[in-house]
N, C-alpha and C positions, 0 to 999 in steps of 0.2 A: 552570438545570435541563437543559436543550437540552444544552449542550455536557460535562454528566455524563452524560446517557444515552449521546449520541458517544461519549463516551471506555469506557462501559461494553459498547456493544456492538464496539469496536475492540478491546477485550480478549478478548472469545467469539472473534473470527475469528484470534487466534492459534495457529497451524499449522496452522491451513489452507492452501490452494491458491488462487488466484484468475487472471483473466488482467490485466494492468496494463497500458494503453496509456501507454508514455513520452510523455510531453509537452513536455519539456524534460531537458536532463542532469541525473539526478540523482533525478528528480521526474516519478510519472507518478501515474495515477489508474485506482481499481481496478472491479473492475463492480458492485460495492454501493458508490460512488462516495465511495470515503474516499481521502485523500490515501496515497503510497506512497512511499517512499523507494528507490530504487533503485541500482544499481550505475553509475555515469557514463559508463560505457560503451560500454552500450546506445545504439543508433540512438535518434533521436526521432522518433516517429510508429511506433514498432515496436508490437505486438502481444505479448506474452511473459508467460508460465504463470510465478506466482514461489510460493514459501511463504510464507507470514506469518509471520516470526520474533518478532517484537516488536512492541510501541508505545511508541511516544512522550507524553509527558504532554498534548501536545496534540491528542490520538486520531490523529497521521499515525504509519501502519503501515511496518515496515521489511521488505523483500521481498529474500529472495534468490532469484535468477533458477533455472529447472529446466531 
């Protein structure tokens, strides 16, 4: 039930905005603290405003950078 409501409420925050701190390439974590997929690019330990474009079936959200 837990990880239905997850995935239900990672669905409402699509297209939104959030700020996502990278943690690792690839992979940061957002401020309603759901996982994010990110551009690999990105520094780690960076700070960065993404959209929420999508989700993943395991509620990690896909963020493209603004």
């Amino acid at each position: 039930l837990a990880a239905e409501m997850r995935l239900e409420r990672a669905r409402e925050l699509v297209g939104s905005e959030d700020l996502v701190v990278v943690q690792y390439p690839g992979r940061g974590v957002s401020g309603g603290l759901f996982d994010v997929e990110v551009d690999p690019a990105l520094p780690v330990d960076s700070l960065v405003r993404v959209r929420l474009a999508s989700v993943r079936d395991d509620a990690t959200l896909v963020g493209e950078a603004r």
